[in-house]
Residue, then its C-alpha position, 0 to 999 in steps of 0.5 A: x524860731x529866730x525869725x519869729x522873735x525878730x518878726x514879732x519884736x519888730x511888730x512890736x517897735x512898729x507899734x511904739x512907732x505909731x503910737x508915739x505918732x499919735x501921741x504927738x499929732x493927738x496932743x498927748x491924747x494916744x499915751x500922755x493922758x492915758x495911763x493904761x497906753x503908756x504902760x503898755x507902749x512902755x512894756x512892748x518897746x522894753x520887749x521888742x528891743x531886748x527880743x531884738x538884740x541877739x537877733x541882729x547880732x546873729x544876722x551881723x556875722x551871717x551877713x559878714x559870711x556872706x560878705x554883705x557890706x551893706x547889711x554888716x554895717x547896717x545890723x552893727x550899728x543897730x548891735x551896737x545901739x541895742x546893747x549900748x542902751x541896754x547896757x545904760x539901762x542896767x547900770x542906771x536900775x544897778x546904781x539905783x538899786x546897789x546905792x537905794x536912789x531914787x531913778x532921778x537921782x540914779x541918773x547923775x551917777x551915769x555919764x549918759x545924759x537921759x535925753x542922749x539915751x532917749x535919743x540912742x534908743x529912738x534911732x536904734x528903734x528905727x533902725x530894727x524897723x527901717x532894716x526889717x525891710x532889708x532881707x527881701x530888699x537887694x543891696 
């Protein structure tokens, strides 16, 4: 069941991936100028990196037993990125909510700056994708 969740959340992060692909070569006609396409890359991205994070944790320790150097460090970096951005996320909805801020207000009170978290949850979203190739590749 694991693997499924894994399999379908990166199906859905390479689906992110190819429409903010387009996004940029159609000149924002993909997701920019079509409400209904951002709302929906927007909740698939949300799912597949939420779906994805127990998975690569439970695959670090699998590779650690099974003395994968390679793929521990690969499947931390990728723990780590998912929960780090998740964890942010939280504290910006948290601060939001517990102080009646707006988002954009709720943004100063956490010391990650919004594009650094972009750029965190970009690199993390590649990684799931670039390490779904891993586990028939041989390191």
């Amino acid at each position: 069941m694991l693997e499924l969740v894994i399999s379908l959340s990166i199906l859905l992060l390479a689906f992110g991936l190819f429409a903010s692909m387009g996004n940029v070569l159609r000149k924002g006609i993909v997701l920019t100028d079509n409400l209904f396409m951002e709302r929906v890359r927007a909740r698939t991205q949300c799912i597949a990196i939420d779906a994805s994070g127990a998975g690569t944790i439970i695959r670090t320790f699998r590779y650690h037993q099974e003395g994968e150097k390679v793929r521990i460090w690969l499947y931390g970096l990728l723990s780590a990125l998912l929960l780090f951005t998740a964890a942010i996320v939280l504290n910006i909805e948290s601060v939001q909510q517990t102080l009646n801020l707006t988002l954009d207000n709720a943004y100063v009170h956490v010391f990650v700056p919004v594009e650094a978290l972009i750029w965190i949850r970009s690199v993390g979203a590649l990684t799931a994708y670039i390490s779904s190739t891993l586990p028939s590749a041989a390191l």
